[in-house]
C-alpha positions in Angstrom: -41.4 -32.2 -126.9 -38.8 -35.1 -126.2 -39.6 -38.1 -123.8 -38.0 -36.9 -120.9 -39.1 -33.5 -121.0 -42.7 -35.0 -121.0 -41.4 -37.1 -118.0 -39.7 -34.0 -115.9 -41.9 -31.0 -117.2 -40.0 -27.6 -117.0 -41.0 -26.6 -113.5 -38.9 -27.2 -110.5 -39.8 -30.6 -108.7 -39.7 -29.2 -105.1 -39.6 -33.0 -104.3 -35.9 -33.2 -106.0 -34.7 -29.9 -105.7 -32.0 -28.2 -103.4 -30.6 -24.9 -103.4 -26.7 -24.6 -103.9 -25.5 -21.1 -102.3 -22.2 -20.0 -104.1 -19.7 -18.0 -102.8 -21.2 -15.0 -100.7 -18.0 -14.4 -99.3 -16.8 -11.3 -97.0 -13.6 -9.7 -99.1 -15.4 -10.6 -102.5 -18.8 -8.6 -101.7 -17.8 -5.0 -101.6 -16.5 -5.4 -105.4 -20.0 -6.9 -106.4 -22.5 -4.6 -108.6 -25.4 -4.4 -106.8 -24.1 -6.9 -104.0 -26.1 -5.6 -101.2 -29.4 -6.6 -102.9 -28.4 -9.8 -104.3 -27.2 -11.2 -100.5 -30.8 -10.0 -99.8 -32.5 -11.7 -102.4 -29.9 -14.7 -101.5 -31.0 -14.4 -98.0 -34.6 -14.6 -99.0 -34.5 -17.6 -100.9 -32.5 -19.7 -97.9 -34.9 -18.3 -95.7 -38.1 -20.1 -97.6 -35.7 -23.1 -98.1 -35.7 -23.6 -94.9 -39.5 -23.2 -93.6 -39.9 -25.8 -97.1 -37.4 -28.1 -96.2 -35.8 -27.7 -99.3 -32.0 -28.7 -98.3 -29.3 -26.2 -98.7 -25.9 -26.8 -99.8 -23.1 -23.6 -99.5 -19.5 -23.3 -100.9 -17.0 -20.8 -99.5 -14.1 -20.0 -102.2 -10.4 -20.1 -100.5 -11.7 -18.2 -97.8 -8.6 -17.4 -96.1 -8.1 -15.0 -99.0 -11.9 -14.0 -99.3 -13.3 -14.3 -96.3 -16.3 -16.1 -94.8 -19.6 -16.5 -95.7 -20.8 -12.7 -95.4 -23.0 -12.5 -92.0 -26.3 -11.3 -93.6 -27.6 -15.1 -93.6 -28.2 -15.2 -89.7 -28.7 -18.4 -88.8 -30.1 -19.2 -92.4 -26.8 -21.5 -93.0 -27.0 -23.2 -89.3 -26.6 -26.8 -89.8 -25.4 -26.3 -93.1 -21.9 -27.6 -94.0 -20.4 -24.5 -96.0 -17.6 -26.3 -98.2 -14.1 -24.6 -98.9 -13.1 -25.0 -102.2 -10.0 -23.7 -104.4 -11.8 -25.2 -108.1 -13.8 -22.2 -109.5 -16.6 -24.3 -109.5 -18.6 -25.6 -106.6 -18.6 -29.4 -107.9 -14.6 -29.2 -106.6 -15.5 -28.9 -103.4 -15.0 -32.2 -101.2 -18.6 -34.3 -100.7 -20.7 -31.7 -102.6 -21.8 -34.0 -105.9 -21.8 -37.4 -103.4 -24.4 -35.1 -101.2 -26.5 -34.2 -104.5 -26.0 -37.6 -105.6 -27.2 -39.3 -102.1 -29.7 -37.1 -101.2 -31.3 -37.0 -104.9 -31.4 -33.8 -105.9 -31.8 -33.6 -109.5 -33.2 -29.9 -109.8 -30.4 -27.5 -108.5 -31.3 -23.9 -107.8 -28.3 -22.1 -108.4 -27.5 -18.4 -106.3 -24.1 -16.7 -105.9 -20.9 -14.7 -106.8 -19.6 -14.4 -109.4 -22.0 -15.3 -112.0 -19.7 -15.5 -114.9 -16.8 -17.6 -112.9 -17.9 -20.1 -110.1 -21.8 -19.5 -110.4 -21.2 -20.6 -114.4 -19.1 -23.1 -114.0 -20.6 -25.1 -111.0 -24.1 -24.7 -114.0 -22.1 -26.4 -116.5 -20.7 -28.8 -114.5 -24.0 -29.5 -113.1 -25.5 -29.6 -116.5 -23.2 -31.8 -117.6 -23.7 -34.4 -114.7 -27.6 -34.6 -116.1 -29.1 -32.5 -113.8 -31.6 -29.5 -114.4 -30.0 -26.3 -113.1 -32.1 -23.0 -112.2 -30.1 -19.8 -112.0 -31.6 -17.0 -110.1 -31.2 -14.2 -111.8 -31.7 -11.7 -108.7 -29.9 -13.7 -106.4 -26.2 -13.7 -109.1 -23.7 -10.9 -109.6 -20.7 -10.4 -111.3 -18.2 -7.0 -110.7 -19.4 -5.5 -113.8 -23.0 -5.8 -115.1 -21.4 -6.9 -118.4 -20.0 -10.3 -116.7 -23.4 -11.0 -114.8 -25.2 -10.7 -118.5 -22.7 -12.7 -120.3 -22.5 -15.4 -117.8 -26.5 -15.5 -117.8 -26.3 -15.9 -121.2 -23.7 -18.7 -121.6 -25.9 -20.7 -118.8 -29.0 -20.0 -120.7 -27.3 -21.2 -123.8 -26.0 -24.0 -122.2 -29.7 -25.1 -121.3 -29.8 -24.0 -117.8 -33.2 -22.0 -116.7 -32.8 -18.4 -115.5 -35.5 -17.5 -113.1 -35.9 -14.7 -110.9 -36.3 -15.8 -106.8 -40.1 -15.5 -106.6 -40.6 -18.0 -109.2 -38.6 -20.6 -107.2 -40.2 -19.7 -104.3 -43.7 -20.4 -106.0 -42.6 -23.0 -108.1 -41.8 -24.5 -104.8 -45.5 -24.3 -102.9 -47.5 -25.3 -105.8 -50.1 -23.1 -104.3 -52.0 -20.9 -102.1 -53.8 -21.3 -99.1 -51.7 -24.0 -97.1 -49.7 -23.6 -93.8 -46.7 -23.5 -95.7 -48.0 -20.6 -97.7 -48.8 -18.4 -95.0 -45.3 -19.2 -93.4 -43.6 -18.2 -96.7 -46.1 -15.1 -97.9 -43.5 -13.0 -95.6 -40.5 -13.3 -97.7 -42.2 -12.2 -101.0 -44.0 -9.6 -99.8 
């Protein structure tokens, strides 16, 4: 194992870690394989975010051709600055590295549509700036299932993590039996 690995260790660092929310977008959602479960899982993961205080971040791609950020979040996003964007991937859109960059967040957990186009190129991008990116493998769709696997794949390859939304979500509490916990225990049920 290198230095730094030994330094970071391969988990999330709740501590440094936000969650970047790309793309759930109105006109975009109806095309999306399975999209109805991944906004859920999406949902779920801002949700816990939020009782954690992890900070959320969101990106809305040219939404006066796709539409807004898809209503199934609630109030999930309030207080969140959802960032338009015309660059494919989310580090294009104005003030979103500066806030990764002022509020530290070296870990980036990584949801959204479309996992081979903006999803993969915001992890590259983010990769390439030196952070450690975590794509949720539930919480990412593409139009076909073949694009969603092949854009996995290159962000795997590429030496981001793929992880499913319960491992964030535990990677995040570190463990059982606190207050936090019992707040979160509802989403992963």
């Amino acid at each position: 194992m290198s230095e730094p690995e030994q330094a970071v260790g391969r988990r999330i660092r709740r501590a440094r870690s936000g969650l970047l929310v790309v793309d759930f977008q109105e006109r975009l959602l109806p095309a999306i394989d399975h999209g109805e479960r991944v906004v859920a899982e999406a949902v779920r993961l801002v949700s816990v975010a939020r009782v954690l205080g992890i900070p959320v971040l969101a990106t809305e791609q040219y939404p006066r051709g796709l539409g807004r950020t898809v209503p199934d979040f609630g109030n999930g996003l309030d207080g969140v600055r959802v960032r338009e964007k015309l660059t494919f991937s989310a580090c294009g859109a104005d003030g979103l590295v500066a806030e990764l960059e002022a509020r530290d967040l070296q870990d980036v957990v990584l949801c959204g549509i479309e996992t081979h186009v903006c999803v993969c190129q915001t992890a590259l991008d983010l990769l390439d700036q030196g952070r450690r990116v975590f794509v949720v493998a539930d919480a990412v769709s593409s139009r076909t299932p073949a694009n969603r696997q092949i854009g996995l794949d290159r962000m795997r390859a590429s030496g981001a993590t793929v992880v499913s939304m319960e491992m964030v979500v535990f990677e995040w509490l570190e463990r059982a039996g606190t207050e936090e916990f019992k707040q979160v225990l509802p989403f992963v049920k």
